[in-house]
C-alpha positions as a printed NumPy array, in Angstrom:
array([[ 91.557,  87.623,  82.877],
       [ 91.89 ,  90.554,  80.375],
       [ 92.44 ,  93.931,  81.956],
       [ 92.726,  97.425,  80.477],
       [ 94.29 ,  99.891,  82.467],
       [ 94.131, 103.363,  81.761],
       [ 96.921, 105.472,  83.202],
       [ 97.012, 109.172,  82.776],
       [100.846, 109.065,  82.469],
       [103.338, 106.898,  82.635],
       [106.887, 108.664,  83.849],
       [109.673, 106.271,  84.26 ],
       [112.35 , 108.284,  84.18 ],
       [111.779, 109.185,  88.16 ],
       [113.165, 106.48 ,  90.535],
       [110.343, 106.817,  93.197],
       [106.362, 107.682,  93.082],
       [103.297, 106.617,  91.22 ],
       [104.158, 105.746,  88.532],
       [106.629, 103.377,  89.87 ],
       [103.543, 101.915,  91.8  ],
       [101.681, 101.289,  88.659],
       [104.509,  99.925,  86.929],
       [104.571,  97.244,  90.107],
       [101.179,  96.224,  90.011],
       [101.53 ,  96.123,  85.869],
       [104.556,  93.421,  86.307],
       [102.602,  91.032,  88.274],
       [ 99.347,  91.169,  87.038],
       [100.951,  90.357,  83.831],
       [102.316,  87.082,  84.459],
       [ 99.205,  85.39 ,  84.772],
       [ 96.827,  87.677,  82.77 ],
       [ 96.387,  89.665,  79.709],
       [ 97.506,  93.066,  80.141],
       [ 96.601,  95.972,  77.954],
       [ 97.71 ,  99.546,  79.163],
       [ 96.649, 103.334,  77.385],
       [ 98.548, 106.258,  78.67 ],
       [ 95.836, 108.877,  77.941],
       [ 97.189, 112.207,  79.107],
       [100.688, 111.832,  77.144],
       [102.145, 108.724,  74.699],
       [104.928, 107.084,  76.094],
       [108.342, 107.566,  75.692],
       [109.855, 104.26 ,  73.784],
       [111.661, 103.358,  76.67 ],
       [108.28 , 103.135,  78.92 ],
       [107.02 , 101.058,  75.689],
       [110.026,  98.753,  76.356],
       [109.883,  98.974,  79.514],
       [105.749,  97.962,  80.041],
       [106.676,  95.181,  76.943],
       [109.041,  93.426,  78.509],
       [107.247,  92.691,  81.528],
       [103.973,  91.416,  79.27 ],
       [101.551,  93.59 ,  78.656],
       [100.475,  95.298,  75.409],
       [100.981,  98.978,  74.915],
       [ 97.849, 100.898,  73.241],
       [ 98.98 , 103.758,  72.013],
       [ 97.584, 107.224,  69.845],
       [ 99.029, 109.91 ,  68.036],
       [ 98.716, 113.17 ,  69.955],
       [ 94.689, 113.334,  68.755],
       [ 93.678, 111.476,  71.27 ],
       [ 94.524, 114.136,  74.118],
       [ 92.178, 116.302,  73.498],
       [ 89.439, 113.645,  72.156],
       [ 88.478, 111.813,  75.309],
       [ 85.109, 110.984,  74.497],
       [ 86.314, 109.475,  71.064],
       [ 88.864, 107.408,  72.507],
       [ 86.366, 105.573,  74.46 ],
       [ 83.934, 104.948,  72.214],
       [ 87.006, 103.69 ,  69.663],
       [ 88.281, 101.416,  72.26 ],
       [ 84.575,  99.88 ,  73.582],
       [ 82.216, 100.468,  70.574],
       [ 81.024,  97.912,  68.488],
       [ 81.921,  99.679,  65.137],
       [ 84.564, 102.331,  65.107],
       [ 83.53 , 105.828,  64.861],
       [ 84.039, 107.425,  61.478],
       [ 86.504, 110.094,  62.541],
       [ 89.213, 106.815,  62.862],
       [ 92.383, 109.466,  63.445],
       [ 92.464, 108.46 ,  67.382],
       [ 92.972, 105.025,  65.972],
       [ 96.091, 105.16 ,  64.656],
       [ 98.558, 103.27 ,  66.254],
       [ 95.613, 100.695,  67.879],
       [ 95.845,  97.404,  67.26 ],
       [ 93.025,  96.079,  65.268],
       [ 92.556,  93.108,  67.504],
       [ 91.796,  95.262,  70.035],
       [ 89.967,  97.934,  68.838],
       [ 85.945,  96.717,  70.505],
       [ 87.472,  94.075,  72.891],
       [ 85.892,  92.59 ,  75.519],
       [ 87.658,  93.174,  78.455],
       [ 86.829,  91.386,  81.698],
       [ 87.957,  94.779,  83.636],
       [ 88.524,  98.677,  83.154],
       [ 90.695,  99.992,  85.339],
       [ 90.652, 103.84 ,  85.451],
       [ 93.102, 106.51 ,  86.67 ],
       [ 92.128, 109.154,  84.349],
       [ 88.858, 110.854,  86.225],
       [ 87.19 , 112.218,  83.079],
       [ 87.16 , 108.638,  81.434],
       [ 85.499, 106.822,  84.188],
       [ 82.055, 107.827,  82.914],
       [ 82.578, 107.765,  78.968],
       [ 83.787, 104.071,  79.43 ],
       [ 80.689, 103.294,  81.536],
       [ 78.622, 105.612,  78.514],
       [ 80.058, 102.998,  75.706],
       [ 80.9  ,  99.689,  78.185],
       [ 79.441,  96.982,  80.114],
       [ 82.259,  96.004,  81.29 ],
       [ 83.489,  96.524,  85.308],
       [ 85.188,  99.59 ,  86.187],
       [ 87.567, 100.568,  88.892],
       [ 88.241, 103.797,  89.523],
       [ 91.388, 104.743,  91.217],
       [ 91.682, 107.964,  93.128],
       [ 95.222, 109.069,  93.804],
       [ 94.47 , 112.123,  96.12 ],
       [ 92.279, 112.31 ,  98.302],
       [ 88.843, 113.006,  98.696],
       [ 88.425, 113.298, 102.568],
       [ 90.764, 116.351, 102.87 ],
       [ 89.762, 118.008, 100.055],
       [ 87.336, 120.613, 101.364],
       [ 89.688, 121.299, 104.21 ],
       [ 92.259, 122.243, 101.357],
       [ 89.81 , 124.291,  99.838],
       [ 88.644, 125.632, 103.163],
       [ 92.668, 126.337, 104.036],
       [ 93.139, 127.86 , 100.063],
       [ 90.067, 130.05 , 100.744],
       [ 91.423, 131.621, 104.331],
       [ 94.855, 132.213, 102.416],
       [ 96.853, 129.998, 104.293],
       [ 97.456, 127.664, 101.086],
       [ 98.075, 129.482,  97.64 ],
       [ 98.708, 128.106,  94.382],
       [ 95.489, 129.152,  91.663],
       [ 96.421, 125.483,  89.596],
       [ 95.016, 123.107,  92.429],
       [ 92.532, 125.146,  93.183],
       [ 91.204, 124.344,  89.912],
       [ 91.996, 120.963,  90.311],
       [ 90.034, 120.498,  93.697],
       [ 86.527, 122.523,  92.275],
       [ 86.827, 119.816,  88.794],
       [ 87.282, 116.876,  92.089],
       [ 84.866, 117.972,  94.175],
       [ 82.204, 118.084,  90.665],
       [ 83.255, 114.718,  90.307],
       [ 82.616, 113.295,  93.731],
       [ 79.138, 113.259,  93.773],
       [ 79.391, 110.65 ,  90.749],
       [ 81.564, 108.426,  92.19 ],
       [ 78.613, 105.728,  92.276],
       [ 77.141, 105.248,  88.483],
       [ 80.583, 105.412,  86.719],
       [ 82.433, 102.833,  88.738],
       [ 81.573,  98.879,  89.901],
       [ 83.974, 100.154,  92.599],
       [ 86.499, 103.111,  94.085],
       [ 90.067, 102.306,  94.86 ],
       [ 91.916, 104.364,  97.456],
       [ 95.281, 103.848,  99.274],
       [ 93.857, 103.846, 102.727],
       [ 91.091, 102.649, 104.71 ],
       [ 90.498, 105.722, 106.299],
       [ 89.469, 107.269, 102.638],
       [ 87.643, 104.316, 102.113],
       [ 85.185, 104.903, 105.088],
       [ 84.8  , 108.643, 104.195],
       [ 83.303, 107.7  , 101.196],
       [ 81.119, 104.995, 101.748],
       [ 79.65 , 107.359, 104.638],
       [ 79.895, 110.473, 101.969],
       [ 78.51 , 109.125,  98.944],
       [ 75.51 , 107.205,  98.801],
       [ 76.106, 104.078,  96.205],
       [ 79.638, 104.175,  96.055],
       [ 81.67 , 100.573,  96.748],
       [ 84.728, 102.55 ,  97.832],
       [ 88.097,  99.914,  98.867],
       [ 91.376, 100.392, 100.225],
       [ 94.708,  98.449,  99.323],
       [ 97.763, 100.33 ,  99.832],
       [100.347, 101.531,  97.354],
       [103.373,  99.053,  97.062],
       [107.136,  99.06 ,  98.188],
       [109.248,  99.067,  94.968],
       [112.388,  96.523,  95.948],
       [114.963,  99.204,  95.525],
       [113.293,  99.725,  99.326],
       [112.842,  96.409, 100.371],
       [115.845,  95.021,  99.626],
       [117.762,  98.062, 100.526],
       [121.046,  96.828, 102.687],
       [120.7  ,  98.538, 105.884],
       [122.682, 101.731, 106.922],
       [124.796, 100.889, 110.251],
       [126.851, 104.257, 109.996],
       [125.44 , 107.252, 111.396],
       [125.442, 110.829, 110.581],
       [123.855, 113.702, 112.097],
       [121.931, 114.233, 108.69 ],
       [118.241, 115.399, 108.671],
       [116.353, 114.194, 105.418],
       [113.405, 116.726, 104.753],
       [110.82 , 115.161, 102.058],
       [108.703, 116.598,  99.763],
       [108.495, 117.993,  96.153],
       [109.163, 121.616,  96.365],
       [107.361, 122.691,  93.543],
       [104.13 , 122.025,  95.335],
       [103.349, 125.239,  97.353],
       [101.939, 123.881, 100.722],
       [105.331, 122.302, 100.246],
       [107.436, 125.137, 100.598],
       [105.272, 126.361, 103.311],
       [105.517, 123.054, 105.593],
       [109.169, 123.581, 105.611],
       [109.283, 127.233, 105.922],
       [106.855, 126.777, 108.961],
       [108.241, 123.653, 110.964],
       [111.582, 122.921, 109.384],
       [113.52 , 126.888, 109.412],
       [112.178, 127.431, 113.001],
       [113.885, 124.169, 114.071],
       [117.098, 123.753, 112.821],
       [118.903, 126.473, 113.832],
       [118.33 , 125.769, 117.765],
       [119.067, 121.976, 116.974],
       [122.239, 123.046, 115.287],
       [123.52 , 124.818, 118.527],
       [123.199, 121.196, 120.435],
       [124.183, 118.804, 117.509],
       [127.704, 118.86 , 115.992],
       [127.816, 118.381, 112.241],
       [124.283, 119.142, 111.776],
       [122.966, 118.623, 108.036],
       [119.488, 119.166, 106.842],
       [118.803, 117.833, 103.209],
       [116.024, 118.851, 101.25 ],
       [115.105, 115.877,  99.085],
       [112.355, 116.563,  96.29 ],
       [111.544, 117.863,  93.005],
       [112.111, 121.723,  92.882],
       [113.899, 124.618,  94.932],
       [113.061, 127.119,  96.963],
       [114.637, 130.163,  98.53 ],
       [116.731, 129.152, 101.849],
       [117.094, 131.996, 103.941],
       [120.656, 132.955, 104.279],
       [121.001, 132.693, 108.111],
       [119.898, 128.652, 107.948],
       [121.96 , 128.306, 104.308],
       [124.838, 126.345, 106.128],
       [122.843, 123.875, 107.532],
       [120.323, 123.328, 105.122],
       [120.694, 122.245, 101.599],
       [119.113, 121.433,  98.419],
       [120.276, 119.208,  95.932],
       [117.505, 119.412,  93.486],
       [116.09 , 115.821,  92.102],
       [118.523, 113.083,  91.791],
       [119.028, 110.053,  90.459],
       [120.08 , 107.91 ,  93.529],
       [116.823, 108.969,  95.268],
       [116.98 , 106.161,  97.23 ],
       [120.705, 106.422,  98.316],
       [120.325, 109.778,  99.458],
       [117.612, 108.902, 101.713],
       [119.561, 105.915, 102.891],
       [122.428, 107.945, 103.89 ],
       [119.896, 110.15 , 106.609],
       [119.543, 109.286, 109.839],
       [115.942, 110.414, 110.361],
       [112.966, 111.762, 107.578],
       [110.935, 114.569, 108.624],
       [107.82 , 114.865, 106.066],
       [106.434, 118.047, 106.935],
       [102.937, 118.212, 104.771],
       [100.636, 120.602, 106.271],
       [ 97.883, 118.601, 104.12 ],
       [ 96.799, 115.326, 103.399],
       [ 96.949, 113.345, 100.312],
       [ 95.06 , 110.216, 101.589],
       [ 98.456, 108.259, 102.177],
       [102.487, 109.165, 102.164],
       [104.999, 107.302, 100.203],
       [107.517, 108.962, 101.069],
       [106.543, 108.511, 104.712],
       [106.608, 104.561, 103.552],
       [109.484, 104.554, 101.854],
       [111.31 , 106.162, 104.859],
       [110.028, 103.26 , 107.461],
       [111.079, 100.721, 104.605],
       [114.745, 102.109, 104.529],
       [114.976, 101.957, 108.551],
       [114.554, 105.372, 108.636],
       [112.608, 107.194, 111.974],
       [110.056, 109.555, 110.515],
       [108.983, 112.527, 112.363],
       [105.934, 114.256, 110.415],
       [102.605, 116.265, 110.923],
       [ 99.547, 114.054, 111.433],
       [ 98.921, 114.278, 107.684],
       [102.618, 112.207, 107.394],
       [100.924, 109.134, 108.941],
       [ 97.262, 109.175, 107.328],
       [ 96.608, 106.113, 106.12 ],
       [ 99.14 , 104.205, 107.95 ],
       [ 97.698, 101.991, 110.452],
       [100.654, 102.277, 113.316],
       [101.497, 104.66 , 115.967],
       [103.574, 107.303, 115.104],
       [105.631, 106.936, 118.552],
       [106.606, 103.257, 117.659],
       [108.656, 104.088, 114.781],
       [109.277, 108.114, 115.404],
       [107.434, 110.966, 116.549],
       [104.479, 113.203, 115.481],
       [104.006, 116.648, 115.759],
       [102.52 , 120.468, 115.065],
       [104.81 , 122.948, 115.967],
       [108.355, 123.627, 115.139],
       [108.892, 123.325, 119.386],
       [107.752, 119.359, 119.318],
       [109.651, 119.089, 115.74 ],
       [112.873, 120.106, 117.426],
       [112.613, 118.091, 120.842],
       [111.594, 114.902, 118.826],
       [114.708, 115.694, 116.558],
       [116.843, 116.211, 119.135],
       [115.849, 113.03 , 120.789],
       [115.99 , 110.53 , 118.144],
       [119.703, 112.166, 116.764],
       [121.041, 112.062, 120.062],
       [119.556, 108.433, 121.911],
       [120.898, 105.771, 119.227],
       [119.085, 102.851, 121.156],
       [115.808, 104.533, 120.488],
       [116.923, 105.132, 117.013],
       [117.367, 101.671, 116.379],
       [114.37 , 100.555, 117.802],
       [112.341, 102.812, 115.846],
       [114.104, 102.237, 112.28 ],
       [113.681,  98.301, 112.998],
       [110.225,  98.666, 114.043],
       [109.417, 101.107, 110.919],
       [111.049,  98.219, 108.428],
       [109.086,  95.62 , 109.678],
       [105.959,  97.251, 109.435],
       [106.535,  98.512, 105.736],
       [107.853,  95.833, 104.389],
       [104.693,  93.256, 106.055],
       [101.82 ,  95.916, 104.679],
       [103.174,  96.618, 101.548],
       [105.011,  93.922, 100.073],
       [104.298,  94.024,  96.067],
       [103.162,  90.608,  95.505],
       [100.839,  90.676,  98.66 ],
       [ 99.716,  94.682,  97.114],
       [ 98.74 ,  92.558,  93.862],
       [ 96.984,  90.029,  95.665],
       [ 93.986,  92.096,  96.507],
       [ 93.639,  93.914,  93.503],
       [ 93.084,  90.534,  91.696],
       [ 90.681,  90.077,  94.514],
       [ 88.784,  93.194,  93.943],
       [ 88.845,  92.735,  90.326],
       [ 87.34 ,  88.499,  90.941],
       [ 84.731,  90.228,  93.578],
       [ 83.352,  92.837,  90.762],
       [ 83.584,  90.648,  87.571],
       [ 81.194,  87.347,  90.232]])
């Protein structure tokens, strides 16, 4: 099978996220297949062009043209006979330049429809937010009670796009199957399907943490601003009455970004900016609290957590997309009252603990093992292509 994946961006350089996730599915579907990958937004650094070589596939890359030349970087990639204006074209192989591929798969929103304007061929179109809570964040950005002018923009451009979900894709990806059914009942036409994001191994194969401290991981990037405003809501309110029951308190703000920590909670909580050993760091907690007063259709990090062994107490929006009760592997909740009691439970009962971060790990690893992640893309791409 020849597949052409178009990625908006391709970041390497961060342990954790996305782009890690495409990165996984790019490694296996290139053992057995032909593998051709355009980073559309920004080239890749020559370390991601290592990086995506060594594992198989073939980079297809532009000069800096192509940004702001969408349309003719389709029609140079899928046209018969390439366009006159050939500067997009640059660094292109020849051989591919027109080639047949058996499958499009698109990340980059405004190229879904100019592939379908100059292709046959089957397109997927991957959503990576997500679509079912997007009027409620517009609703919640409207009432004032999330700011931040740049995704606003973002979710009027989305919310354009959704009612042409249908003609510019053979089918919709989304991490979750509660997405899924929102659009299918939404959006007349649209094939929408759900397979999960996948568990890098740095998580899998993690060695579990037996020692215990009385450290609090807090996830999120705080450069977002419902970010800053999940922990200034749930996270500031409860720390300082758990601190007055739990020696050796620590709270650890884990995430791209810093905000301003009030003074009175400054020597319990802390913020060590991003860091390399993402994964250590999160090891080292003894619980994760994700406190996202929105959705994004599915959590890594809430993932990620259960994979390490890790209890995670979150908001509802924690555990979208996750089929498991919250209870079974921590606690869920929406005030900073029920965040402190389930913190104060879980940090002080280390049989429940246990139980929770065992439960969590099984569960993570079974649903989103790479290989098994991999597996039904290849049959979503066999079931579009019949």
């Amino acid at each position: 099978m020849d597949i052409l994946a178009l990625y908006p961006k391709l970041d390497l350089n961060r342990p954790v996220g996305m782009d890690r996730n495409r990165l996984l599915l790019l490694e296996r579907l290139s053992r057995d297949h032909n593998v051709d990958v355009w980073i559309t937004a920004n080239g890749p650094a020559s370390h991601e062009i290592g990086v995506l070589e060594d594992i198989g596939a073939t980079v297809l890359h532009s000069n800096a043209a192509s940004v702001g030349q969408p349309e003719l970087l389709a029609q140079s990639l899928f046209a018969e006979h390439v366009p006159e204006n050939g500067s997009v074209l640059a660094n292109i192989p020849r051989s591919r330049v027109g080639r047949e591929y058996d499958i499009v798969h698109v990340e980059t929103a405004g190229l879904a429809p100019l592939v379908k304007r100059f292709s046959d061929r089957p397109v997927v179109w991957s959503l990576v937010d997500s679509p079912s809570y997007r009027k409620e964040r517009l609703y919640r950005y409207n009432s004032g009670t999330i700011r931040g002018g740049r995704q606003f923009v973002e979710w009027k451009v989305t919310q354009r796009l959704e009612s042409r979900y249908g003609p510019y894709a053979d089918a919709v990806h989304v991490v979750s199957e509660q997405e899924a059914t929102y659009l299918n009942d939404q959006y007349a036409g649209v094939r929408a399907h759900a397979i999960p994001v996948a568990l890098p191994e740095t998580f899998t194969d993690y060695p579990r943490n037996d020692s215990f401290e009385n450290r609090v991981a807090v996830l999120g990037n705080r450069d977002v601003p419902y970010i800053q405003e999940g922990i200034s809501e749930f996270i500031f309110p409860a720390v300082r009455d758990i601190a007055e029951c739990i020696e050796d308190l620590q709270v650890i703000l884990l995430g791209r970004g810093t905000m301003e920590i009030p003074e009175r909670y400054s020597d319990i909580v802390h913020q060590p900016g991003w860091v390399d050993e993402y994964v250590d760091e999160l090891a080292r907690a003894s619980v994760a609290v994700v406190p996202d007063p929105v959705g994004s259709g599915i959590k890594n990090r809430t993932v990620q957590s259960l994979a390490l062994g890790l209890p995670v107490v979150g908001t509802r929006y924690a555990f979208e997309g996750i089929d498991i009760n919250p209870s079974l592997v921590g606690s869920e909740f929406e005030t900073p009252h029920e965040l402190r009691d389930s913190l104060k439970n879980i940090l002080t009962d280390a049989t429940t603990r246990e139980q929770m971060g065992k439960r969590g790990q099984t569960f993570a690893t079974n649903n989103f093992d790479p290989d098994n992640v991999t597996a039904s893309w290849l049959e979503l791409y066999q079931c579009i292509t019949k």
